[in-house]
C-alpha positions in Angstrom: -7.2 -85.2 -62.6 -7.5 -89.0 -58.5 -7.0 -86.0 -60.5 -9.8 -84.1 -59.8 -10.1 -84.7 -56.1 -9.8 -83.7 -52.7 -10.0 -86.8 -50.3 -6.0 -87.0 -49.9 -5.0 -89.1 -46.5 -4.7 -86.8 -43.9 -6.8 -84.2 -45.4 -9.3 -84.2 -42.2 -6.8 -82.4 -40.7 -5.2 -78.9 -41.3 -2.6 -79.1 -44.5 0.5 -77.4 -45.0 1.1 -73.4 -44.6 1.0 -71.8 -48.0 2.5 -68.9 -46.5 5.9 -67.7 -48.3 7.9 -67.2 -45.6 8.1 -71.3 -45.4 10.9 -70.9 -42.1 7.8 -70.1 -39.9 6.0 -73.0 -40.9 5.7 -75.7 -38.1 8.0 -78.6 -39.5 6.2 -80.6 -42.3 5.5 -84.0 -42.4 6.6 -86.4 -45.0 3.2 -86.8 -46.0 2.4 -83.3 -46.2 5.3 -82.9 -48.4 4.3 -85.2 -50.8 0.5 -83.8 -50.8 2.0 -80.4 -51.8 4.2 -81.7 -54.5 1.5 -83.6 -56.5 -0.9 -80.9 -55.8 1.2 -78.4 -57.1 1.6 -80.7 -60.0 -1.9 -80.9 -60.3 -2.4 -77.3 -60.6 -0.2 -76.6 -63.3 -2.0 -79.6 -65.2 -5.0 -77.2 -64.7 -2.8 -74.7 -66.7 -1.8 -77.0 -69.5 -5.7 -78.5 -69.8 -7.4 -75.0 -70.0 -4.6 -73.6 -73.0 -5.8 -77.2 -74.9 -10.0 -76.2 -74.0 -10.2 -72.9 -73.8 -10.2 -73.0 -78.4 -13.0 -74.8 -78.3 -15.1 -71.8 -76.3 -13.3 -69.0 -78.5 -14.3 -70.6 -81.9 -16.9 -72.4 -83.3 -14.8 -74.3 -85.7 -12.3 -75.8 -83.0 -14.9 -78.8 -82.5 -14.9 -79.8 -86.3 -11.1 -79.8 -86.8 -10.5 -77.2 -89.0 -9.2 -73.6 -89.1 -11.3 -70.5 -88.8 -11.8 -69.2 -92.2 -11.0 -65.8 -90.6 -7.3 -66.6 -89.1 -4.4 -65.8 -90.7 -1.2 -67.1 -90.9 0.2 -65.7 -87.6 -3.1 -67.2 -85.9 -2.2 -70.9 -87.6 1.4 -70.6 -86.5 -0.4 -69.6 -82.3 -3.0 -72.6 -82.9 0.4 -75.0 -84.1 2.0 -73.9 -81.3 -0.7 -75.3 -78.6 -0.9 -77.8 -80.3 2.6 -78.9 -80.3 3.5 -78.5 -76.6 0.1 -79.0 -75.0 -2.7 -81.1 -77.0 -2.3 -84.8 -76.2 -0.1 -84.1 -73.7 -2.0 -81.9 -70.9 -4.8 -84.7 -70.3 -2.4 -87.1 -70.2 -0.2 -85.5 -67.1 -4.1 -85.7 -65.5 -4.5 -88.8 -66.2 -1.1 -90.0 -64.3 -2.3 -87.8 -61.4 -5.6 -89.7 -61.1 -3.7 -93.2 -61.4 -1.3 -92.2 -58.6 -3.9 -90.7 -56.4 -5.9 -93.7 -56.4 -2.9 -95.5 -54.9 -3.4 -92.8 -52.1 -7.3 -93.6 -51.6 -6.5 -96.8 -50.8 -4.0 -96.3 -48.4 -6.1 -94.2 -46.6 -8.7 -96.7 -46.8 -6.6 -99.4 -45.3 -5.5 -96.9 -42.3 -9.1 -96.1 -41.3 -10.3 -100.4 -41.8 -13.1 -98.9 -44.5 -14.0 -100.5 -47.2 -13.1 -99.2 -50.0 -14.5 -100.4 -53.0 -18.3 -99.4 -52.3 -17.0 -96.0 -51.4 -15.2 -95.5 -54.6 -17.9 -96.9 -56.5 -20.2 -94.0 -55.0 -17.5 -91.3 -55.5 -17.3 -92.0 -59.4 -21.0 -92.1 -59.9 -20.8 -88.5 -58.5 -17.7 -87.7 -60.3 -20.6 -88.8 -63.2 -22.6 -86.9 -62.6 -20.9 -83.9 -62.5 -19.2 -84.7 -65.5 -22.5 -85.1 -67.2 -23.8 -81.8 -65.9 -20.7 -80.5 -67.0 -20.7 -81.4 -70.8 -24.7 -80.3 -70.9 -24.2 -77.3 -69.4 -20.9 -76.0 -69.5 -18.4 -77.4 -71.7 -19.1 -80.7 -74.4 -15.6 -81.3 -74.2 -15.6 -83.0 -70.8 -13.5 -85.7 -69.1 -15.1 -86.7 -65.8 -17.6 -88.7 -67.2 -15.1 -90.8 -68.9 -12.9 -90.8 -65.8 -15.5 -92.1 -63.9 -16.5 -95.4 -65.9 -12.2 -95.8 -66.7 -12.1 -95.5 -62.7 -14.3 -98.6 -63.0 -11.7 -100.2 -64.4 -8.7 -99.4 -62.1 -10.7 -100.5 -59.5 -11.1 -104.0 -60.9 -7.4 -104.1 -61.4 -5.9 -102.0 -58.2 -4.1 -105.3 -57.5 -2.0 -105.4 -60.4 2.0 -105.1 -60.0 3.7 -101.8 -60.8 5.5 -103.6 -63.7 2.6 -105.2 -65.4 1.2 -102.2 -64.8 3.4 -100.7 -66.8 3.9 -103.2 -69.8 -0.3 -103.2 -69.9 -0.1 -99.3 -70.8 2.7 -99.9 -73.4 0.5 -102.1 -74.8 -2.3 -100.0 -74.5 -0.6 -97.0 -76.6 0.9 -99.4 -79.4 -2.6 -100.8 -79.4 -4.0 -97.3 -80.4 -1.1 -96.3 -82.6 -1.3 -99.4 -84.7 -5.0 -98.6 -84.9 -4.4 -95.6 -85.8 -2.1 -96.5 -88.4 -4.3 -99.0 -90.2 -6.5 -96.3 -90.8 -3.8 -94.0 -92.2 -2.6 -96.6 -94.6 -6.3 -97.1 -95.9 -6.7 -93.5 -96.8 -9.2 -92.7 -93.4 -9.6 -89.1 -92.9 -11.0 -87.5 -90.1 -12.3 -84.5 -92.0 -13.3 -85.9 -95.0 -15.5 -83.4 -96.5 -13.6 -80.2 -95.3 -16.2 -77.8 -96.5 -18.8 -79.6 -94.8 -17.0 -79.5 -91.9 -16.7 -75.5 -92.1 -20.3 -74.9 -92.5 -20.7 -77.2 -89.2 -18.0 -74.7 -88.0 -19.9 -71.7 -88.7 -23.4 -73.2 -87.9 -21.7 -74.2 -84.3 -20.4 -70.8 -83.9 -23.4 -69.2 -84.2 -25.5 -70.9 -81.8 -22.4 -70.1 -79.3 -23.4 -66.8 -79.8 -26.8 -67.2 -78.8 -28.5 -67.5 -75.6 -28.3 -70.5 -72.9 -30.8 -72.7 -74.5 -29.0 -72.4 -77.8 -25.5 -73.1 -76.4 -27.1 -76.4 -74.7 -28.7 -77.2 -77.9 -25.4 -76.9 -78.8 -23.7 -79.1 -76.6 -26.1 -81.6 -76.7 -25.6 -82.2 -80.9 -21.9 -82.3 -79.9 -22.5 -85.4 -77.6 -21.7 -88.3 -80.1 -19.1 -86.2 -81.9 -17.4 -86.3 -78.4 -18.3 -89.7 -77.6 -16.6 -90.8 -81.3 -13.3 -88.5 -80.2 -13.3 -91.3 -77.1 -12.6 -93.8 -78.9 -8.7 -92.4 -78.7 -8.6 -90.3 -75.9 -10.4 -92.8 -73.5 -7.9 -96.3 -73.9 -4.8 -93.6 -73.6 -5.9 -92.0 -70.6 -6.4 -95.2 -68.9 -2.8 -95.6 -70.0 -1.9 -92.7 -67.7 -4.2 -94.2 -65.0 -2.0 -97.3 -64.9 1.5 -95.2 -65.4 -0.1 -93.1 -62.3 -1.3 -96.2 -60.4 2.8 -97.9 -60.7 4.3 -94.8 -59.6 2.1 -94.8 -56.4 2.7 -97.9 -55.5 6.5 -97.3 -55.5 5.6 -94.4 -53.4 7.6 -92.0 -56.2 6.3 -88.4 -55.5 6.6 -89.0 -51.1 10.2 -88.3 -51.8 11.1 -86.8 -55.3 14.7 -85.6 -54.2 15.9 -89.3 -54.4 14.6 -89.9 -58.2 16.6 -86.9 -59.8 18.5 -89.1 -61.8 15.3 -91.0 -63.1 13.6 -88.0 -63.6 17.3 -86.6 -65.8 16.2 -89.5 -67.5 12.7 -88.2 -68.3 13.9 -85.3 -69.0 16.9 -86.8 -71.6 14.6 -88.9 -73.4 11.3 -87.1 -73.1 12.0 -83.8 -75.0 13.9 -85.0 -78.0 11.3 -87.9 -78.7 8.3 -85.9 -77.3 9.2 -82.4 -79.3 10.2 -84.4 -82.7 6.8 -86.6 -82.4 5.1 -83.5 -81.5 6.2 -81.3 -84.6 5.4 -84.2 -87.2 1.6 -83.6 -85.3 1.4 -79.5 -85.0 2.7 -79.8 -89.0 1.0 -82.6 -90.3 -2.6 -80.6 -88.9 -2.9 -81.9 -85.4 -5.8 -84.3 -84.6 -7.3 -83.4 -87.6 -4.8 -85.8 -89.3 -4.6 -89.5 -88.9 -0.9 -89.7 -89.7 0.1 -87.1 -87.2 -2.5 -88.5 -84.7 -0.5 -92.0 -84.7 2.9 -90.5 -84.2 1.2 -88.2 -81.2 -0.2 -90.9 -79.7 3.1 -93.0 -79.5 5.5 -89.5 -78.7 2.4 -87.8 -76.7 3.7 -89.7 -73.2 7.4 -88.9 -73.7 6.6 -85.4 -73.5 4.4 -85.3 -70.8 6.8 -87.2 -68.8 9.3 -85.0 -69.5 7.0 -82.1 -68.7 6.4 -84.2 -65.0 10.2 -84.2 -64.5 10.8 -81.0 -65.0 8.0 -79.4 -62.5 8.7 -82.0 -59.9 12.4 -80.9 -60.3 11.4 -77.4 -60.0 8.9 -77.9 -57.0 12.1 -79.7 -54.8 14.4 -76.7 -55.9 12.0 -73.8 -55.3 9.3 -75.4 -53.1 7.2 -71.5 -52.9 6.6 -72.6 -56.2 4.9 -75.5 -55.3 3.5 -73.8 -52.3 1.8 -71.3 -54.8 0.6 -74.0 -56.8 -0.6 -76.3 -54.6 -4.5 -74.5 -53.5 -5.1 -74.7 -57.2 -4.4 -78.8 -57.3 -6.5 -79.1 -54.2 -9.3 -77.6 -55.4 -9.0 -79.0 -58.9 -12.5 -80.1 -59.4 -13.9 -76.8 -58.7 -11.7 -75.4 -60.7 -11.7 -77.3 -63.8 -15.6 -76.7 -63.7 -14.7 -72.9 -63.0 -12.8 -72.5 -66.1 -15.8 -74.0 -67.8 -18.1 -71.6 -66.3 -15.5 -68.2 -66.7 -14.9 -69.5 -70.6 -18.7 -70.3 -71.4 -19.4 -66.0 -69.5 -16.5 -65.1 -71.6 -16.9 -66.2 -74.9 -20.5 -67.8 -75.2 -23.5 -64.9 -76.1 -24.7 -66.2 -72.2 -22.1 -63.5 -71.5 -19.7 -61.4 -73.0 -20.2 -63.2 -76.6 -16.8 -63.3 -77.4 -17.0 -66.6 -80.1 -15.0 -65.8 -83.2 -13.7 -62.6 -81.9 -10.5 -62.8 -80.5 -7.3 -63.9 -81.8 -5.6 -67.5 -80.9 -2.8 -65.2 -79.3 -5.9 -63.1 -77.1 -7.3 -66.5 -76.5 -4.6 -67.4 -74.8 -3.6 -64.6 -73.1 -7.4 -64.7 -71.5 -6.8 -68.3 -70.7 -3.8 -67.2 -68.5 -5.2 -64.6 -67.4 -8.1 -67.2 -65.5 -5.5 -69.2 -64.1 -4.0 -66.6 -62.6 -6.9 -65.3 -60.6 -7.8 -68.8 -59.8 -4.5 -69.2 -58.3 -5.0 -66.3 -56.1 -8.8 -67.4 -55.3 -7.3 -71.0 -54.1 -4.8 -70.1 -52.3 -7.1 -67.7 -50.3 -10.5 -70.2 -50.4 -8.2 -73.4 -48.9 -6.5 -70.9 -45.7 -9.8 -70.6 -44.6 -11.8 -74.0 -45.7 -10.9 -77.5 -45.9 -12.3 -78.4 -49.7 -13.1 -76.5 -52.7 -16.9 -76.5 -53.2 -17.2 -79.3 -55.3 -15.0 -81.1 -53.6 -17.0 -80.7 -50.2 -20.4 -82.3 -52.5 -18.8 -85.2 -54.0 -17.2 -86.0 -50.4 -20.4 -85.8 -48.7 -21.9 -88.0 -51.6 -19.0 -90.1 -51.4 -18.9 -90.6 -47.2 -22.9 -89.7 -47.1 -22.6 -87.1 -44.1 -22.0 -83.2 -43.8 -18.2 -82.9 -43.7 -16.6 -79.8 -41.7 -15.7 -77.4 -44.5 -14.0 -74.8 -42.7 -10.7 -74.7 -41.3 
C-alpha cells in the first residue's frame, strides 16, 4: 500500500465530501480528484489483499502449502478460485499504489522546501516498526516490514526516468521467472515432503487455537518460513514500486478520463494473458508449485493491470463509487492492521476460535463481510477526523509534532 499511507499533498486541509449527493459538493479540485481516485483504488486493494490473507487465519495448513485434510472437493475448487483471480495479483496492485504515491510525497515535499529524504527515512523505520509488531502480534504474513527496507531502495533511485523505470521492473520479473524456472527444470519442490508438511499444518493449527502466548509462539516459528517466501514476493513488489513510481511521474491517475484508450489496452491484453497465466497457477497447485509459480510470476502483473483499468474506468463512470471507496484507501494502514486484529478475534482461540472450522466459501463470506463494515467505519471516522489512527502515529513519528486529528 505509498500504499499504506495517509500524508497525501493537501491533506492538512479538509478533503473531498464523501456525501452521495456529489451536486452539493463545493467544486473539486483537480487534486482532490485524483486523491479520491487512487484512494478508492487503494481501498478495493484492501478487498483483494484480505480475500488472499484471511486463509491463512482460517486454517492452520494455509502457511505450509497444502490442503486441509478436511476439505472437499467443493472447498479445493473455492481455494482455486482465490487463487486464480486474487493471489499474486492483490499485493501487487499495493505495491503500484505505494510506487505512485511516493511520486506524490515528493511533490509535496518540494511545495513546502522540506527535505525530504530524512523525513522518509523516519516514516519507513515506523512503517517498520509497525510492521514488525504486526507479524508478532497479529498476522506472520506481513508486508510493511518489507515495504519499508524496499522503500529504502526507491528512495535511492527516485531520480530514475519513467522509462527505465519501467524496463528495470521487466527485468526484475524475467529475473524471478527465469529463477524460478531453473529450479523447476532441476526437479525443486516447495513442498517436498507433503506429509511433513501436514503434520506442520495440524501442529500450526492447533496452537491457533490456543491462547495469545501460543498464537505468538506461533508467529514467531513462522518468521523465517516468511522471510524464505521473500525471496519472491519482495524483488516483485519492488517491481510494482517502480511501475507505480513511472506512472506518478507522468501524473497518470490526476486525470484518468484522458488514458481510456491505454487503459482498453490494459484491459485487451491484461485478461486474456493474466486469466490464461493465472489458470496454469490455480491448476497446477498455486504457490505450492514451482512450475505454476513461474508462469504467475510472469502473467501475475497483466492481470493486476487489467484489474487497475477496469476500477479506474469504473471510478470516472460512477464516481459515488469511488466516493464510497475512498475513506477505506485513506485509512489504509489502520485498516490493513484492523483486518489483522478482526481475523486473529475471529478465528484465533484469542477469540471466537474459529481455525479449521469454517468452509473456504464461509471464509470468504466473513472476509467480506469485514470489509464491508470497515467501509462504513471509514467513511464515518474520516467526516469527522483528518487520519485513521495509525496514520495520525506514523505522521507524528514521521514530522515529530502532535498533528490536528480532527476535522
Amino acid at each position: 500500500m505509498n500504499v499504506l499511507r495517509s500524508d497525501w499533498p493537501g491533506r492538512g486541509r479538509p478533503g473531498p465530501s464523501f456525501d452521495n449527493d456529489r451536486t452539493s459538493d463545493n467544486a473539486q479540485t483537480s487534486d482532490d480528484a485524483r486523491i479520491n481516485v487512487v484512494d478508492a483504488l487503494r481501498g478495493t486493494a484492501l478487498l483483494l489483499i484480505l480475500l488472499v490473507n484471511v486463509s491463512f487465519f482460517a486454517s492452520g495448513f494455509a502457511f505450509h502449502l497444502v490442503d486441509d485434510p478436511a476439505h472437499g472437493a467443493l472447498d479445493r475448487l473455492v481455494e482455486g478460485a482465490v487463487e486464480l483471480l486474487f493471489a499474486m495479483k492483490a499485493y501487487l496492485l499495493f505495491s503500484f499504489l505505494f510506487g505512485y504515491s511516493f511520486t506524490l510525497q515528493l511533490d509535496s515535499a518540494a511545495r513546502r522546501g522540506a527535505a525530504f529524504g530524512w523525513s522518509f527515512l523516519r516514516r519507513l523505520s515506523g512503517l517498520f516498526v509497525l510492521g514488525a509488531l504486526h507479524a508478532v502480534l497479529l498476522f506472520h504474513g506481513d508486508i510493511l516490514t518489507t515495504y519499508a527496507v524496499l522503500g529504502l531502495v526507491l528512495l535511492a533511485v527516485r531520480r530514475i526516468e519513467p522509462r527505465t523505470a519501467l524496463l528495470v521492473a521487466a527485468a526484475i520479473v524475467g529475473v524471478v521467472a527465469f529463477v524460478m524456472g531453473l529450479a523447476a527444470v532441476s526437479g525443486a519442490a516447495l513442498v517436498p515432503d507433503e506429509a511433513a508438511a501436514l503434520a506442520a499444518g495440524a501442529h500450526s493449527a492447533e496452537a491457533l487455537r490456543g491462547g495469545f502466548g501460543d498464537v505468538v509462539l506461533e508467529h514467531l516459528r513462522s518468521l523465517p518460513a516468511m522471510l524464505g517466501g521473500l525471496a519472491v514476493q519482495g524483488p516483485l513488489a519492488f517491481a510494482g514500486f517502480l511501475v507505480g513510481l513511472a506512472a506518478g511521474k507522468h501524473r497518470m491517475l490526476a486525470a484518468v478520463h484522458s488514458h481510456q484508450d491505454l487503459l482498453r489496452r490494459c484491459e485487451q491484453v491484461g485478461y486474456p494473458v493474466g486469466l490464461a497465466g493465472a489458470t496454469l497457477f490455480a491448476v497446477g497447485g498455486g504457490t505450492a508449485n514451482v512450475t505454476g509459480l513461474m508462469v504467475s510470476i510472469v502473467t501475475a502483473p497483466f492481470l493486476a493491470a487489467a484489474y487497475a483499468a477496469t476500477l479506474l474506468r469504473l471510478f470516472t463512470r460512477r464516481p459515488r463509487v469511488a466516493d464510497a471507496l475512498a475513506p477505506a484507501g485513506r485509512m489504509a494502514l489502520t485498516n490493513y492492521l484492523g483486518q489483522s486484529l478482526v481475523c486473529l478475534l475471529v478465528f484465533t482461540g484469542v477469540g471466537l476460535g474459529l481455525v479449521g472450522r469454517t468452509s473456504p466459501a464461509q471464509t470468504l463470506l466473513i472476509a467480506v463481510a469485514i470489509f464491508v463494515l470497515q467501509v462504513a467505519a471509514s467513511w464515518w471516522w474520516m467526516r469527522r477526523f483528518r487520519y485513521g489512527p495509525a496514520e495520525w502515529v506514523l505522521r507524528a513519528w514521521t514530522h515529530r509534532k502532535r498533528p490536528t486529528m480532527r476535522r
